[in-house]
C-alpha positions in Angstrom: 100.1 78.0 -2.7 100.6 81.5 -1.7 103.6 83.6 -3.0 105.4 85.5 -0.4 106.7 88.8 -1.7 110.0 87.6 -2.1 109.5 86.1 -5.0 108.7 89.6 -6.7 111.2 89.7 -9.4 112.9 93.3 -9.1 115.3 95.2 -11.5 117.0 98.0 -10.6 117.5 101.5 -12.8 120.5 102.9 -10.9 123.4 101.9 -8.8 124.2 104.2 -6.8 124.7 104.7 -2.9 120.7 104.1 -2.3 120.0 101.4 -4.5 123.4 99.9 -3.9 122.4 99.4 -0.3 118.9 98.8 -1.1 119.8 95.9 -3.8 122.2 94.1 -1.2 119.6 94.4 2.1 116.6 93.1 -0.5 118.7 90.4 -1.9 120.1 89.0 1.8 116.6 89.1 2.9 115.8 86.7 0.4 114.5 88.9 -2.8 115.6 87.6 -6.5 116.9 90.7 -8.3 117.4 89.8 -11.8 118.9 92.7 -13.4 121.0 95.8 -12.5 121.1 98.6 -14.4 123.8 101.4 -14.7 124.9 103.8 -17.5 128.5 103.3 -16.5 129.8 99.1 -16.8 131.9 99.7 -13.4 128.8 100.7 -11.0 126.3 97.8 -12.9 128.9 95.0 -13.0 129.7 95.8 -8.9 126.2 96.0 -7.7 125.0 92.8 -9.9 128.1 90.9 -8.9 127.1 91.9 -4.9 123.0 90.5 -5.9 123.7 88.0 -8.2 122.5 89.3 -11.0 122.5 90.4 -14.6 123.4 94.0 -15.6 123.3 96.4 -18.3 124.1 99.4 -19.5 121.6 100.2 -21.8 118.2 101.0 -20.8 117.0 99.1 -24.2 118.1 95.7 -22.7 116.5 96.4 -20.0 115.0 92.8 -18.7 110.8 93.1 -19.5 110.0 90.2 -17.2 110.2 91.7 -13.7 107.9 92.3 -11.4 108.5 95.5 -9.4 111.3 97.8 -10.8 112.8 100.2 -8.5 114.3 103.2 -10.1 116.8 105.0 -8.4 118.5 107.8 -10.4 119.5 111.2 -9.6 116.4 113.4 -10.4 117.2 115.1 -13.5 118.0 111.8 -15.1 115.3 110.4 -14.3 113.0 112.7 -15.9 114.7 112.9 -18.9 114.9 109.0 -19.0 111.5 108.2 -18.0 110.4 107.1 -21.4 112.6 104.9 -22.0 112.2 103.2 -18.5 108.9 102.5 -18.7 108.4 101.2 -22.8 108.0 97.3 -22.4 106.7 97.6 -19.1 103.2 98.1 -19.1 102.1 95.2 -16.9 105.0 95.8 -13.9 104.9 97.9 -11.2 107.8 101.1 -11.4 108.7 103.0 -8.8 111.4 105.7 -8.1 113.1 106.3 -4.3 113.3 109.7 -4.7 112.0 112.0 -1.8 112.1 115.1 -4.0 109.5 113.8 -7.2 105.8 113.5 -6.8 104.3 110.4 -7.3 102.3 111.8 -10.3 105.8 111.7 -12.6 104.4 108.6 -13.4 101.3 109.7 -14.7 99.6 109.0 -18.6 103.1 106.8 -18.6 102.4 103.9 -17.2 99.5 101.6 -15.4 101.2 100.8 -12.3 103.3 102.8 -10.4 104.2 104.5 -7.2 107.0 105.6 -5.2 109.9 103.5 -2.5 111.4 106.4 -0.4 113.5 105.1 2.6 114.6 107.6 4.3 118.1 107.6 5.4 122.0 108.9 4.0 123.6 106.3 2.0 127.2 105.6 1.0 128.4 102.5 -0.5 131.2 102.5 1.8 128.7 102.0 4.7 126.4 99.4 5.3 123.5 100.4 7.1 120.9 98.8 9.4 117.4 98.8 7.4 115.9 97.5 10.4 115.2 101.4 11.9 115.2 102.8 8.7 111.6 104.5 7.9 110.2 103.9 4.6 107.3 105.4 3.1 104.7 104.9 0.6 102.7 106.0 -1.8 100.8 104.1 -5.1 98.4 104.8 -7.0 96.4 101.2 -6.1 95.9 100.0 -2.8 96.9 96.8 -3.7 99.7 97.8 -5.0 100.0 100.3 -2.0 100.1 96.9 0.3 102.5 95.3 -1.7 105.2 97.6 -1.2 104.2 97.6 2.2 104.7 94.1 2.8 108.4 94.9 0.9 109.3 97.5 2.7 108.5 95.4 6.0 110.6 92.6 5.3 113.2 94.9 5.9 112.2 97.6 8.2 110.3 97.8 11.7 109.2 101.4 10.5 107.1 101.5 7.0 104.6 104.3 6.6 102.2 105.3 4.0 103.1 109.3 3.1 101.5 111.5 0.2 103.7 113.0 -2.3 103.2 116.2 -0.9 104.2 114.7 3.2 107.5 113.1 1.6 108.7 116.5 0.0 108.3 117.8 3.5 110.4 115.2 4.8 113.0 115.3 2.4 113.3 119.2 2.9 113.6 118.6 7.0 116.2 115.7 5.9 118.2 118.4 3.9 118.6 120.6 7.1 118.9 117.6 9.1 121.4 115.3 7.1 123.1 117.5 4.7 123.5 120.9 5.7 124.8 119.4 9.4 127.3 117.5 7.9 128.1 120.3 5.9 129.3 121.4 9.3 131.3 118.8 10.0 133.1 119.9 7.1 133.9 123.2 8.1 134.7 122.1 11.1 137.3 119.8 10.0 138.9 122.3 7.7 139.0 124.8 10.7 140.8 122.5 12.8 143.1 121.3 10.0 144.9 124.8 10.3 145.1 124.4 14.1 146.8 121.1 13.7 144.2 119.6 15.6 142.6 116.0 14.7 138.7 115.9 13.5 138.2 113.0 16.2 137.8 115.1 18.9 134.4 116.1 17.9 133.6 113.0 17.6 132.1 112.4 21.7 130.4 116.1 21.2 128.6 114.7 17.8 127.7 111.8 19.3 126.1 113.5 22.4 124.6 116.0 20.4 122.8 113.4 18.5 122.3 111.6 21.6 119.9 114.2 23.4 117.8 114.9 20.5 116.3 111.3 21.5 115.6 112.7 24.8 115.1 116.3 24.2 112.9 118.5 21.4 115.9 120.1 19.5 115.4 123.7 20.8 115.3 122.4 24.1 118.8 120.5 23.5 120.1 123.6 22.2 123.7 125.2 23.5 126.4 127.6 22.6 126.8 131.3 22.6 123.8 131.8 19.7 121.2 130.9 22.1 121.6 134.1 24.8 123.4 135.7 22.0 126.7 136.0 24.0 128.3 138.8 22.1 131.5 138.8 23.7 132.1 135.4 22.2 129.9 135.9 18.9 132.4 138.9 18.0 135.9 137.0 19.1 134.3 134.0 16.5 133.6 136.5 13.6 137.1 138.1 13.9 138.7 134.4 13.8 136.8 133.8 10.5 138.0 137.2 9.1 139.9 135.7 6.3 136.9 133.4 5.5 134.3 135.4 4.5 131.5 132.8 3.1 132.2 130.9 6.9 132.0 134.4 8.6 128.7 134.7 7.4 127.1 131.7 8.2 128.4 131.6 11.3 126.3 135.3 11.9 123.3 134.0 9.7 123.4 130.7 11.6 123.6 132.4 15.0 120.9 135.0 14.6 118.8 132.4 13.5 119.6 130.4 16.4 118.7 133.3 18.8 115.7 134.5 16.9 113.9 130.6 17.1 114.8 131.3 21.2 113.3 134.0 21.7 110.0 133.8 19.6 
């Protein structure tokens, strides 16, 4: 009888916001993941608890049994851990979910390997819809290349196979788009904390903003002052943000940017 590949035993190395919500979509889609593991006893207990499984803290117990392990560590760590994660696992396939690494971390290190990127923000706080979240691929078999396929399409309508090289591209655009605009967000919310004025009401811009981008190429969505470089406004901005200097001048370095990509 043929095995579907959700009987691919899994551990996870990490439990944070990605594999937290990663752990908990593979396990309600019918996945067995036997083993959690955290450094701290707080973030392994909560995420095995949520999966039904074991945890540790100690990459030494580490479970030697799995199939697939999915390692998902901030980068630093998992560089400096990466011989320890792999000992005992010579016949498993390991991969990381990081967008940043190349696939060729794994290297001289172990047989199997490859790399589980979905790209998407994660909190734990949030539970979010795998269903439209892309995920791409890369191993260094095809058949292992297919497996993770089939994985990754349990989950999501939108799995693509990306070279190391394509998903450091991605995960720069994803900077600019995910982190530096909510970055924004966050400035903006401190800004209209001194006016007394209620974060929520950006909310229906936001949204709209987002909105078009479905419709529109982004520098065709594009508004504001920046675009026809509206100096009458530009200038009464700056002054505002004369007692915040480090806002002053990304609001000039954002808007000359914005007026320079307009008028290439």
């Amino acid at each position: 009888m043929k095995r579907s590949v959700q009987d691919t035993p899994i551990v996870f190395i990490g439990a944070g916001n990605l594999a937290t919500n990663l752990a908990k979509a593979l396990y309600q889609n019918g996945f067995r993941i036997v083993q959690v593991y955290s450094r701290t006893k707080e973030a392994a207990c909560a995420l095995a608890q949520a999966v039904e499984a074991g945890y540790t803290t100690e990459l030494s117990e580490v479970s030697k049994d799995a199939r697939l392990y999915i390692v998902s560590l901030k980068d630093d760590a998992f560089v400096t851990l990466l011989p320890e994660i792999v000992a005992g696992k010579e016949d498993a396939l390991l991969v990381h979910t990081a967008g940043s690494i190349p696939m060729n971390v794994w290297e001289g290190k172990t047989s199997r390997y490859g790399v589980f990127y979905p790209m998407q923000t994660f909190s734990k706080q949030r539970e979010v819809d795998f269903r439209v979240v892309p995920f791409f691929i890369e191993s260094n078999s095809s058949e292992d290349t297919e497996l993770l396929k089939a994985i990754a399409s349990v989950l999501s309508e939108k799995v693509y196979e990306a070279t190391s090289e394509q998903r450091r591209s991605l995960h720069l655009a994803a900077v600019f788009t995910c982190n530096f605009t909510n970055h924004m967000y966050a400035l903006a919310s401190e800004l209209l904390k001194k006016y007394d004025l209620p974060f929520n009401a950006m909310l229906p811009l936001i949204d709209e903003t987002a909105r078009k981008v479905h419709e529109l190429e982004p520098k065709q969505a594009q508004t504001g002052p920046a675009v026809r470089y509206d100096e009458n406004v530009i200038n009464k901005h700056l002054e505002m943000l004369a007692g915040e200097p480090e806002m002053q001048e990304l609001y000039r370095l954002v808007s000359e940017s914005i007026h320079r990509l307009h008028n290439k």
